[in-house]
C-alpha positions as CSV (number, residue, x, y, z in Angstrom):
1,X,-25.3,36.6,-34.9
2,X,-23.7,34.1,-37.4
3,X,-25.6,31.7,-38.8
4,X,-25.1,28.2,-37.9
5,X,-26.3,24.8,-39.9
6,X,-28.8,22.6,-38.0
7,X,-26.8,19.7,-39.1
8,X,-23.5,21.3,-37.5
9,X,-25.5,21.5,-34.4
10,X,-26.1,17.3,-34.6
11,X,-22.6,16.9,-35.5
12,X,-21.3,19.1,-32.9
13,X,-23.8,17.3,-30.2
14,X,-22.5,13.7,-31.7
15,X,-18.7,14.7,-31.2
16,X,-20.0,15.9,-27.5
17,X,-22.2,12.7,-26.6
18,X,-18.7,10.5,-27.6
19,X,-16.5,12.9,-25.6
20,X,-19.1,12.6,-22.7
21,X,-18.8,8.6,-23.1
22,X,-15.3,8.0,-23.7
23,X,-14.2,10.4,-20.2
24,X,-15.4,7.3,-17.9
25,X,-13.8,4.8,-20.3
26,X,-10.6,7.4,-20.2
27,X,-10.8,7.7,-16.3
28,X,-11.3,3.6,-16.1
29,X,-8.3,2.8,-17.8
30,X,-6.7,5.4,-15.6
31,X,-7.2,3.8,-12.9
32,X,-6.1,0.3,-14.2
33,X,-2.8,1.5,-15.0
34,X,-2.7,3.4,-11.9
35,X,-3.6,0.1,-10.1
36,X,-1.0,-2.0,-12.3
37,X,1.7,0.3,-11.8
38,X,1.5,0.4,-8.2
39,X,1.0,-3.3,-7.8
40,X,4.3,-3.7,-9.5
41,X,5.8,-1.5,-6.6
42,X,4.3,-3.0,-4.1
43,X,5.4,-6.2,-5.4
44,X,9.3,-5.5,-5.7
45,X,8.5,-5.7,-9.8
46,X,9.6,-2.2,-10.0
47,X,12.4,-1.5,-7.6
48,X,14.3,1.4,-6.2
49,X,16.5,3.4,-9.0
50,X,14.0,1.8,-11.7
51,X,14.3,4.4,-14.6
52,X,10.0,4.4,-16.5
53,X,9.5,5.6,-19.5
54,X,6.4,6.0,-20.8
55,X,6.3,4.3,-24.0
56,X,7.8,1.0,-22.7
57,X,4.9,1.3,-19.5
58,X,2.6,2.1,-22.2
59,X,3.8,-1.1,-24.2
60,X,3.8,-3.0,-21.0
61,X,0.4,-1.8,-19.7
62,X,-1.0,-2.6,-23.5
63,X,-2.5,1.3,-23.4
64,X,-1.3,4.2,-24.8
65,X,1.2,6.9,-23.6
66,X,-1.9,9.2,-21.9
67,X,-3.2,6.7,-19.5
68,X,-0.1,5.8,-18.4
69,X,1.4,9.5,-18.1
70,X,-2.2,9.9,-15.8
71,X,-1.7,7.0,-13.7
72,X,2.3,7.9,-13.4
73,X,1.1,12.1,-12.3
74,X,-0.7,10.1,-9.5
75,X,1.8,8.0,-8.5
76,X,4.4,11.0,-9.0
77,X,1.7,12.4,-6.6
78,X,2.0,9.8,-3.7
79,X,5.5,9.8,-3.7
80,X,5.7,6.1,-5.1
81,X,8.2,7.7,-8.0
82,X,9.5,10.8,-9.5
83,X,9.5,12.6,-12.6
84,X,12.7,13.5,-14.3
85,X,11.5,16.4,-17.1
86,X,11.2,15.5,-21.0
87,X,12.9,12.1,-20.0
88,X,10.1,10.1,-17.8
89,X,10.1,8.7,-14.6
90,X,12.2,7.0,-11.4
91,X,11.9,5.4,-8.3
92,X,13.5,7.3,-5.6
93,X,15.8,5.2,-3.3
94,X,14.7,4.5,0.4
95,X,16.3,6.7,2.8
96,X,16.8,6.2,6.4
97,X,15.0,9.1,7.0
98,X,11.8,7.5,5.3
99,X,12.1,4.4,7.3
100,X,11.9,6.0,10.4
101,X,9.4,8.5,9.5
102,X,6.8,5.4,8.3
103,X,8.0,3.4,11.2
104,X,7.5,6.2,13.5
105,X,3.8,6.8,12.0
106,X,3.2,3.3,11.8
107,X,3.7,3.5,15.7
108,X,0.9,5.7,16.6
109,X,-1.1,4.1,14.3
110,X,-0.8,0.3,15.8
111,X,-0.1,1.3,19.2
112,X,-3.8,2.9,19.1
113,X,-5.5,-0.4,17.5
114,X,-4.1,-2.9,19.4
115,X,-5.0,-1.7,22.4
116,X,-8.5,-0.5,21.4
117,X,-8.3,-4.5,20.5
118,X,-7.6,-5.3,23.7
119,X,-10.4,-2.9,25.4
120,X,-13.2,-3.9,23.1
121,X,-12.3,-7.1,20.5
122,X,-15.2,-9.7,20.5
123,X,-14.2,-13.3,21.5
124,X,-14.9,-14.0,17.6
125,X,-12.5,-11.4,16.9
126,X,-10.0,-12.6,19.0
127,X,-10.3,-16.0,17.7
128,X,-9.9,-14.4,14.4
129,X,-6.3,-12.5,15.1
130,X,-5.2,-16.0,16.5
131,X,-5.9,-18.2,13.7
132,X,-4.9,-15.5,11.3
133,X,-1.1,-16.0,13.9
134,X,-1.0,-19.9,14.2
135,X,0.0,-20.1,10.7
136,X,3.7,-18.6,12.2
137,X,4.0,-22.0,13.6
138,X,3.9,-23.7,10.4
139,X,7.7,-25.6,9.6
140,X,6.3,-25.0,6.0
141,X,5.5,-21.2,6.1
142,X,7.4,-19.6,3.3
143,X,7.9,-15.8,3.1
144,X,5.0,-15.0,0.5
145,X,2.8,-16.8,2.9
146,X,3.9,-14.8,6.2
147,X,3.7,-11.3,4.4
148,X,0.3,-11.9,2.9
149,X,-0.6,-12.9,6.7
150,X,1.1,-10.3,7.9
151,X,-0.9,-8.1,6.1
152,X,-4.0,-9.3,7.1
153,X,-3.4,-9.3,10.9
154,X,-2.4,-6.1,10.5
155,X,-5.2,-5.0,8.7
156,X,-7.9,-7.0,10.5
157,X,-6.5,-4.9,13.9
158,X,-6.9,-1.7,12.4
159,X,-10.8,-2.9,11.9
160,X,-11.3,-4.2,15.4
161,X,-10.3,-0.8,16.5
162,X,-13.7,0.7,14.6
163,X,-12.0,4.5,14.1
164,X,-12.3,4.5,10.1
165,X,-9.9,8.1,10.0
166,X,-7.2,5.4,12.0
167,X,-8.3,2.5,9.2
168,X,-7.7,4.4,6.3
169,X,-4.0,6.3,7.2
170,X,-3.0,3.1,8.3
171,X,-3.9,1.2,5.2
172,X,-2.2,3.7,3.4
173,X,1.0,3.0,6.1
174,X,1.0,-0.4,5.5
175,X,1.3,0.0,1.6
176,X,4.9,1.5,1.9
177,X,5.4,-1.0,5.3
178,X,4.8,-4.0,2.5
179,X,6.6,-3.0,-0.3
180,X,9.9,-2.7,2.7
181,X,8.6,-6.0,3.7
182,X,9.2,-7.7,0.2
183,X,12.3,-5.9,-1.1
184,X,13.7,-7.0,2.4
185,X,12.7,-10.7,1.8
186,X,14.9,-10.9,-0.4
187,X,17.7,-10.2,1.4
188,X,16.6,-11.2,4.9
189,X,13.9,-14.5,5.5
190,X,13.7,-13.3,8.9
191,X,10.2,-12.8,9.9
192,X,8.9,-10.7,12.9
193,X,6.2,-12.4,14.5
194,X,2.7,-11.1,16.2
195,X,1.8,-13.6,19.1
196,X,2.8,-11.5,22.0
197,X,0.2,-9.0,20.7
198,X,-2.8,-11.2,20.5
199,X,-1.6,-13.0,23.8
200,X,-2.2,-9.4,25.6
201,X,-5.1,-8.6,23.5
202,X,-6.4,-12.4,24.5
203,X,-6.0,-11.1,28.3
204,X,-7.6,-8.1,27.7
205,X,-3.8,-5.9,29.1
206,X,-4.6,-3.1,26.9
207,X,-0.9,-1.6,28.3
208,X,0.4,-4.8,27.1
209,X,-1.1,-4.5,24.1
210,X,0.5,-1.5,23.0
211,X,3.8,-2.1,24.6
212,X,4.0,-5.7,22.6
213,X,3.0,-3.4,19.3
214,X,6.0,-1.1,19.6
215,X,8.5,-3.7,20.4
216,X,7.1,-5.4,17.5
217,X,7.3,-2.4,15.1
218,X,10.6,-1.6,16.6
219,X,12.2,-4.6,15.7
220,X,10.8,-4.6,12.2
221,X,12.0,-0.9,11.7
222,X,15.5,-1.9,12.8
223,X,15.8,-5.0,10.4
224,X,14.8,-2.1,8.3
225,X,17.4,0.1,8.6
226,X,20.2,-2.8,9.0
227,X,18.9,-3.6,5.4
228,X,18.5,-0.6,3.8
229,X,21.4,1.6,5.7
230,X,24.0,-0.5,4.7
């Protein structure tokens, strides 16, 4: 058996105690690129066709080229973009067919929480959906103001419904439904509002409910496609 110098053995153990430290640090600053990257999806900052390369993310992202090749395997992973070998990465276009595949999901999804909402909401609830909606009425409202309440109705109804298997696709739904939402702003100021839902989830029509919830996600999907077919 060779023979091996205590003092290797502490160096050895010191190289492994740093390596040990530095993976959460590694994994951390994943996970803020990962979180930055997708917030600039979500946001329209990075738009369909977008080429990435990972040095100017990396310079962007004020990291280095590992993090940010990490974060952009996960995205790669989700779908969000695509890599293109030895060159970097790219945001795939939206095609009609993923419109009406999200839409279609989306569906099943809201269909199932609004009328849960309307079988079982508290009156505190209910009072929360329709304050959450007033703001609609608002001559003021602009279109950064309606998405980020559209998000939180729609959110806050996928609560109310209590399935947490329901909750957490349909977050992940509405992540793809917002970033449409605020590349579609910018051509069309349109909003698609929610009071006929929370008037049927007010009166407790849990058939009205739903029905109210596909015309609204029906409408929205065909803005969509007038948008994004053309």
């Amino acid at each position: 058996m060779p023979f091996s110098h205590p003092a290797n053995h502490s160096a050895l153990e010191r190289k492994r105690m740093v390596s040990i430290k530095a993976l959460p640090e590694r994994e951390g600053e994943v996970e803020r690129v990962y979180r930055l990257l997708k917030g600039w999806i979500l946001e329209g900052r990075l738009r369909p066709g977008d080429f990435l390369s990972e040095v100017e993310l990396a310079r962007q992202c004020e990291t280095s080229r590992t993090p940010v090749r990490e974060a952009c395997n996960l995205l790669s992973q989700e779908k969000w973009i695509q890599r293109i070998r030895h060159k970097g990465y790219v945001l795939p276009p939206i095609s009609i067919r993923d419109i009406i595949e999200v839409y279609e999901y989306r569906k099943l999804l809201e269909c199932f929480t609004a009328e849960r909402a309307a079988a079982s909401a508290t009156a505190e609830e209910v009072k929360t959906l329709r304050d959450i909606v007033a703001a609609e009425d608002r001559m003021d409202l602009d279109m950064d103001q309606f998405l980020k309440g559209n998000q939180t109705f729609h959110t806050r109804l996928g609560e109310i419904a209590r399935n947490q298997r329901v909750l957490e696709q349909l977050l992940l739904t509405l992540q793809y439904v917002q970033r449409l939402d605020v590349l579609s702003t910018q051509r069309d100021t349109r909003p698609v509002p929610h009071r006929d839902i929370v008037r049927a989830i007010e009166a407790r029509n849990v058939q009205e409910a739903g029905r109210a919830m596909a015309e609204h996600i029906n409408v929205s999907r065909d803005q969509m496609l007038r948008l994004f077919g053309s």
